[in-house]
C-alpha angles and dihedrals in degrees: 000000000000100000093051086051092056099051098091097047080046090066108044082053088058101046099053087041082057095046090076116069120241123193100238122157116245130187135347126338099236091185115116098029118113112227118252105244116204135145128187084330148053129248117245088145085099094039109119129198129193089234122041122264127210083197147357126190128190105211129190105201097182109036106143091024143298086312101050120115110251107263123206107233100177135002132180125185147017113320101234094338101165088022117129096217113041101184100047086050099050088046095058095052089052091050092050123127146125144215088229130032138166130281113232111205123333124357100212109145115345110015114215102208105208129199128199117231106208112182123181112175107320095342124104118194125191113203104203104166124058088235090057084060100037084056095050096047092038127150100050099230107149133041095253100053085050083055094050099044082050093055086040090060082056091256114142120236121189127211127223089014126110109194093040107039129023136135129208120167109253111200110300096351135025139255122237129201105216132150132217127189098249082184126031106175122036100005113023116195134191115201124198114210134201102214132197116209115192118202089273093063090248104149114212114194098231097170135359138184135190106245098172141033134173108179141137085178098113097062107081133345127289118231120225102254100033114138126227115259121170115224116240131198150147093250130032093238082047087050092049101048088047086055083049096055097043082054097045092048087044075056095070097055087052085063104037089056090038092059094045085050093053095043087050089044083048088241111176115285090239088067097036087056095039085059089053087057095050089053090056094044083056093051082059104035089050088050085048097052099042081057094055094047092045084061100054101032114281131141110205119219111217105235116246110210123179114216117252120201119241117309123220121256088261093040083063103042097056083047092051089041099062097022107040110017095041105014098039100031089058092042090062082046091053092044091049083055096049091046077065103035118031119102098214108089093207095059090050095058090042092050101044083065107043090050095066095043083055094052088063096048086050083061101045088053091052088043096059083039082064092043106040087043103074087043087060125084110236104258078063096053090053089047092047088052091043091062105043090047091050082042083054098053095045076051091055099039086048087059104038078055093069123212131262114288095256099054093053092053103037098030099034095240118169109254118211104290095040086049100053090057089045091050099045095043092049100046083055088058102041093050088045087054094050093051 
C-alpha cells in the first residue's frame, strides 16, 4: 500500500509548493459587459415585436405567495392607446391572470410565476409560457431581450452589479453574465456564468466559476444517508464551526458504517481497524469543534443520518473516491493550512491536531482505493476515476472561490488566491496518486 503511505509526505509537499503566490488566472474575465441598470422596475423600453404594441405589462401574480394580490413589475407603452373602447380594454389588462405563468431567473424557495399582458387597439393578449414569449421578442436583437431570454432559461442577472450581472453583444448575438445556486443545502454554492444567446433566444453555458461557497464539507467524511441540516449561528465564523462539527460527528457514522462494509466485503483486519480509529478521532474532533462554535456563537445541529444497508464494492469505492481520497484528503491539506493562518490561537491548536488526524484518514481512504480497485472490472474502475477527477474540479472550483473575510481572518481559510494554489498543486498530486 505504497501510495496510501505517501499521502501524508504529499501533502506537506503540497502545502509548503502553495505558500509561495503565483500569479494564475482564475474565473471569468467581466471586462467589456455593460451593467444591467434597474430600479424598482424592469426595462421593456428596448423590447422589440415583429408587429407594433400600444402596451406591454410584466405581471407577478404570485409574488408573496398563492394569495398574494398580482403586482405589476414593468410596463412600456401607452395602456389601450388606439383602443375603441378605452374602459373595457383597460379592464381587461387589469383582469388579467393565468393558472400557470412563467419562472424569471432561479426557482430556490418560493417560486413567483410571471405573465406578460400585450395589448394593440381593443385586443388584450396573456402570455403564460416562456416560448410564447420567446416567439413574440425573437430575433434577439437588443440587450434587454438577451437578458430577458437569460432570465427566461431560470439564470439570475443582477442589476447594478458588475461582476454578477452584464450584457455585450457577441456576433450575431450577445453574451450575458447570470448566476444560478448549483447547490442549495451543505454546501451551498453560488455559480457566475458567461452565457451566449443566439437570435432565437437558445443560451449556451460558454464559462462558469464558482463565486460563492458555504461548506463545511471538506472536513470529514459524509456518510450515505445523512440528511441536509443548515448551520445556524450568531456570527458567520459561529455558523461555520457549527457546520464543521455537524459534519465531523456525521463523520463517526461514516465510519461506523465504512468498517462493518469492508468486514462484510472480508477487507483486511488492518482497514477494517484503522476505520475503527478513525471513528474514534471524529468523536473528538465533533466534541472540539462544538466547543469552538460554542465560543463564537454556533449552535450545532446534531446530524441525523438513516441507516443504509451494505453497499456493493463499487457502491464504496465511488463513495471513498470523492469523499475520502479528494474531500477528505484536501481537507487534511486545508487543515494543515489553518493550523498556520488562522488568528485565533484556539483554532490553530485544534487544528494542528486534526490535521493530522485527517491526514490518516486520507491514507486510509487511498489505502482501501488500492485495495477495492483490483477487485473492480474495468468499466468500474473508469467510472470510479471519473468521479474522483469531476470531484477534483467542484473541489477546484470550491477553492478558487475563496472563503468569507472572516474566515479567512479568524479560521485561517484560504482565501482565492490561497485556494487556487491549494487546489492546483493538490489535483497534481492526486492525479499523479491514482496513476
Amino acid at each position: 500500500m505504497a501510495r496510501s503511505n505517501r499521502v501524508g509526505r504529499i501533502l506537506r509537499h503540497v502545502l509548503s509548493l502553495s505558500i509561495a503566490p503565483a500569479a494564475v488566472a482564475c474565473g471569468i474575465d467581466t471586462e467589456g459587459f455593460s451593467v444591467v441598470t434597474c430600479g424598482s422596475d424592469r426595462d421593456l423600453s428596448d423590447v422589440r415585436t415583429a408587429e407594433e404594441l400600444d402596451f406591454m405589462q410584466l405581471v407577478s401574480i404570485d409574488e408573496g405567495g398563492p394569495s398574494e394580490e398580482p403586482r405589476v413589475v414593468a410596463t412600456f407603452g401607452t395602456k389601450c392607446g388606439s383602443a375603441s373602447n378605452v374602459a373595457m380594454c383597460e379592464a381587461a389588462i387589469a383582469a388579467a391572470t393565468s393558472a400557470q405563468g412563467f419562472r424569471l431567473g432561479q426557482c430556490v424557495d418560493f417560486c413567483p410565476r410571471h405573465i406578460l399582458v400585450t395589448n394593440k387597439g381593443d385586443e388584450v393578449e396573456v402570455l403564460e409560457t416562456k416560448e410564447a414569449v420567446l416567439d413574440l421578442i425573437r430575433p434577439i436583437d437588443t440587450a434587454v431581450e438577451a437578458v430577458l431570454a437569460a432570465e427566461l432559461a431560470e439564470y439570475h442577472v443582477s442589476c447594478n452589479d458588475a461582476d454578477e450581472g452584464g450584457v455585450r453583444a457577441s456576433g450575431s448575438g450577445f453574451d450575458v453574465l447570470g448566476t444560478r445556486y448549483t447547490e442549495i443545502c451543505d454546501p451551498i454554492v453560488r455559480e457566475l456564468y458567461l452565457l451566449r444567446i443566439n437570435a432565437d433566444g437558445n443560451v449556451q453555458e460558454i464559462e462558469s466559476e464558482v463565486i460563492e461557497s458555504e461548506s463545511g464539507a471538506c472536513i470529514g467524511r459524509r456518510p450515505a444517508g445523512l440528511a441536509r441540516r443548515k448551520a445556524r449561528g450568531t456570527t458567520r465564523v459561529g455558523a461555520y464551526l457549527a457546520s464543521v462539527a455537524h459534519l465531523e460527528a456525521a463523520s463517526v457514522d461514516a465510519f461506523e458504517a465504512l468498517a462493518a462494509e469492508l468486514a462484510h466485503h472480508g477487507a483486511p483486519r488492518a482497514l477494517i481497524q484503522r476505520a475503527g480509529i478513525a471513528r474514534r478521532d471524529e468523536v473528538r474532533h465533533a466534541r472540539v469543534m462544538r466547543r469552538l462554535a460554542s465560543r463564537h456563537g454556533g449552535q450545532f445541529r446534531a446530524p441525523i443520518v438513516a441507516k443504509q444497508a451494505p453497499r456493493s464494492l463499487e457502491a464504496i469505492a465511488l463513495d471513498n473516491a470523492v469523499e475520502g481520497c479528494v474531500r477528505e484528503t484536501f481537507g487534511a491539506l486545508v487543515g494543515m493550512w489553518q493550523a498556520r493562518a488562522a488568528k485565533d490561537p484556539a483554532v490553530r491548536r485544534a487544528m494542528r491536531r486534526i490535521a493530522l488526524d485527517e491526514a490518516r484518514h486520507a491514507s486510509l481512504a487511498w489505502a482501501i482505493d488500492e485495495w477495492i480497485r483490483p477487485r473492480l472490472d474495468a468499466a468500474a474502475r473508469e467510472r470510479v476515476e471519473t468521479e474522483r477527477r469531476k470531484t477534483l474540479e467542484i473541489v477546484e472550483a470550491e477553492a478558487c472561490a475563496g472563503n468569507d473575510p472572516a474566515l479567512v481572518s479568524t479560521l485561517g481559510l484560504p482565501d482565492g488566491d490561497a485556494g487556487e494554489r491549494l487546489a492546483r498543486h493538490f489535483k497534481v498530486a492526486v492525479l499523479a496518486l491514482s496513476a
